[in-house]
C-alpha positions in Angstrom: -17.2 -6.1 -11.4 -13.3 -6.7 -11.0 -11.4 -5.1 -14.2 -13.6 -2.6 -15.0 -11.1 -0.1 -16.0 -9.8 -2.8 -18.7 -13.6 -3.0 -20.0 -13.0 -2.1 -23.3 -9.6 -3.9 -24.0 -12.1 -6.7 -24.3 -10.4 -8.7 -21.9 -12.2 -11.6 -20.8 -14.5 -12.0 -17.8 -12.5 -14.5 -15.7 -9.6 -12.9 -16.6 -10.8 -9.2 -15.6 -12.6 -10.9 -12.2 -9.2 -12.4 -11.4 -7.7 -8.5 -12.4 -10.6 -7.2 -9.6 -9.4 -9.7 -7.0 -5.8 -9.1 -7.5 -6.9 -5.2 -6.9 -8.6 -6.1 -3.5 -5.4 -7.2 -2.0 -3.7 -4.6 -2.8 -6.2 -2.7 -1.1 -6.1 -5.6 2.1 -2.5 -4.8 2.1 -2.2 -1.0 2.1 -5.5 -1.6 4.8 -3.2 -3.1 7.2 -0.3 -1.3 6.4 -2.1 1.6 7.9 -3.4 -0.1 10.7 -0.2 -1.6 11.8 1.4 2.5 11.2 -1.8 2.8 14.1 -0.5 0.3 16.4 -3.8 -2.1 15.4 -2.6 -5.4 15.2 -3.9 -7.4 11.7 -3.6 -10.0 9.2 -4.7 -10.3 5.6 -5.9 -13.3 4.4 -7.2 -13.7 0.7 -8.6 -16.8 -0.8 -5.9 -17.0 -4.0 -2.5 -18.0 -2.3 0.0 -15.5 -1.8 1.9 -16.6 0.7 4.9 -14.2 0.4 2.5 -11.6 1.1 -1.0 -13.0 2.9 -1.7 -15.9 4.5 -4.3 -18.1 2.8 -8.1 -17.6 3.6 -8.6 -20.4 6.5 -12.1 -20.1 8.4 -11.0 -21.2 11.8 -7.7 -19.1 11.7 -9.4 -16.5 10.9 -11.2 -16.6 13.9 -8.7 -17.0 16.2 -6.8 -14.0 14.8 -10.1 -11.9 15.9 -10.1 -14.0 19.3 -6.6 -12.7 19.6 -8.0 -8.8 19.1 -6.6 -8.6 15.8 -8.1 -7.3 12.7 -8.8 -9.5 9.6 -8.8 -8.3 6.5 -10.0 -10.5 3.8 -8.8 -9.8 0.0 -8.9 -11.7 -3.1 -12.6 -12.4 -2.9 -13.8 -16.0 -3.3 -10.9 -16.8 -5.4 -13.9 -17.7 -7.8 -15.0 -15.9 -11.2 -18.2 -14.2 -11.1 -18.7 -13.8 -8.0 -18.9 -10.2 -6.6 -16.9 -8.8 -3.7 -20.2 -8.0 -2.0 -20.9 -11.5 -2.1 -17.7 -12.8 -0.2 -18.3 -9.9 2.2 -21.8 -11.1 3.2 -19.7 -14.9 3.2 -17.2 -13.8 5.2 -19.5 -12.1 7.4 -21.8 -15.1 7.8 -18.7 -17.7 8.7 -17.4 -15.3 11.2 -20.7 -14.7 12.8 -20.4 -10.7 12.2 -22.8 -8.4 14.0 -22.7 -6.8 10.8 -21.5 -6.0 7.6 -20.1 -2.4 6.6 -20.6 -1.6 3.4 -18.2 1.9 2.8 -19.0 3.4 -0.2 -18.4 6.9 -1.1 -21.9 8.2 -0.9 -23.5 8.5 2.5 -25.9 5.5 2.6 -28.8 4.5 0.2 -30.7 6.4 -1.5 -34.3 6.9 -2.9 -32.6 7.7 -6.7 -28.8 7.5 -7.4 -27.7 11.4 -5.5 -24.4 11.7 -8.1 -27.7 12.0 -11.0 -30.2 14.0 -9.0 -29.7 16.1 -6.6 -33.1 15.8 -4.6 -32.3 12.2 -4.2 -33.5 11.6 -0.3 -31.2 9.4 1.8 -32.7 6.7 3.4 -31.8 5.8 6.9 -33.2 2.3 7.4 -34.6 -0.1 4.8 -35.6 -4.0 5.5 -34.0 -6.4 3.5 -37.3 -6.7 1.7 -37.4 -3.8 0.2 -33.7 -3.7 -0.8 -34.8 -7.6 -2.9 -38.0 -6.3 -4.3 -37.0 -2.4 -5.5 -35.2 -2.2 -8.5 -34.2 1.4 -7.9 -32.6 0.8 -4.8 -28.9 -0.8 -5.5 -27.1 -1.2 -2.4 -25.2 -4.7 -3.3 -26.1 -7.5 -5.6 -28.8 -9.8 -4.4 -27.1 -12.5 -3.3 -25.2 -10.8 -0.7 -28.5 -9.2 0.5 -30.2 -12.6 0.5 -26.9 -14.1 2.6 -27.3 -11.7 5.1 -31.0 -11.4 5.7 -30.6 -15.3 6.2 -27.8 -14.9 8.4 -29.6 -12.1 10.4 -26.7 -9.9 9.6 -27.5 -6.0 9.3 -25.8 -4.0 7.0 -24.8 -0.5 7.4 -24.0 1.4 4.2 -21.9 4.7 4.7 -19.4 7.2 3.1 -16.0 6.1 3.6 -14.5 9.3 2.4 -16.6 11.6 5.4 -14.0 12.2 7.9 -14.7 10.0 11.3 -17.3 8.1 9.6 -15.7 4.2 9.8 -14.4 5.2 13.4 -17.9 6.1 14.4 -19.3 2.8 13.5 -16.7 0.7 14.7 -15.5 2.6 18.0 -18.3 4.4 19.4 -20.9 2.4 17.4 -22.9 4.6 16.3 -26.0 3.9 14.4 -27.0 7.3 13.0 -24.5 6.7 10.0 -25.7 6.1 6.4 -28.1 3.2 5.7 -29.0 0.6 8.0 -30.7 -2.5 6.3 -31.9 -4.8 8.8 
């Protein structure tokens, strides 16, 4: 949940959310600032208008950026309250038509029991979407994003993105033997 690390100045839901989504374009921005340093063309878009900084969220833009070869980075979440950042990823992913949707985390995929608690904690390296509704032990994302992309037929692939190589394995040699794959 955005704000987290103002939890107990008891500031207010909407107002931490809107703290979160702030958070995730500064993350958008130093995203692209790296990829442009790479010579990767992109463009942050976030759904709260900032347009000294980001263009606003636009669907069909969005997609002709990609059409163009660039990357898109989305930041800012829904611009909504109470909505998750998980959520607008599986959103996002379902109005571009995604093949799928990365989930980096800093753990390498899902897990039978959380591994940073217990050590034997086996990593699991493909789950159905099924199993990731119905078990309350597994807690990949929050159920609505799950639910948007089973009906979108969008996999999800759930890796460390601390592990050296790991993102540029997925996206450039797409590999699947990388953290979790929910399908």
């Amino acid at each position: 949940r955005g704000g987290g690390a103002f939890k107990n100045l008891r500031i207010d839901r909407t107002s931490a959310d809107y703290m979160g989504m702030i958070a995730t374009v500064m993350n958008a921005l130093t995203l692209q600032s790296a990829l442009e340093h790479l010579g990767i063309p992109s463009r942050v878009q976030t759904a709260i208008e900032m347009k000294e900084i980001a263009e606003p969220y636009i669907r069909r833009r969005a997609i002709r950026h990609l059409e163009k070869g660039r990357v898109v980075i989305f930041g800012a979440g829904t611009g909504n309250p109470f909505f998750t950042t998980d959520t607008c990823a599986a959103l996002r992913a379902a109005e571009m038509s995604a093949d799928c949707l990365m989930k980096a985390t800093k753990v390498d995929g899902v897990y039978s029991e959380d591994p940073l608690k217990n050590p034997n904690a086996k990593l699991l390296s493909h789950l159905s979407f099924e199993q990731v509704e119905n078990e309350n032990k597994i807690r990949v994302m929050d159920k609505t994003a799950v639910t948007l992309c089973r009906e979108n037929n969008i996999p999800i692939v759930v890796f460390n993105i601390k592990k050296k190589g790991s993102l540029s394995k997925l996206v450039i040699e797409k590999s699947i033997d990388i953290g979790t794959t929910i399908t």
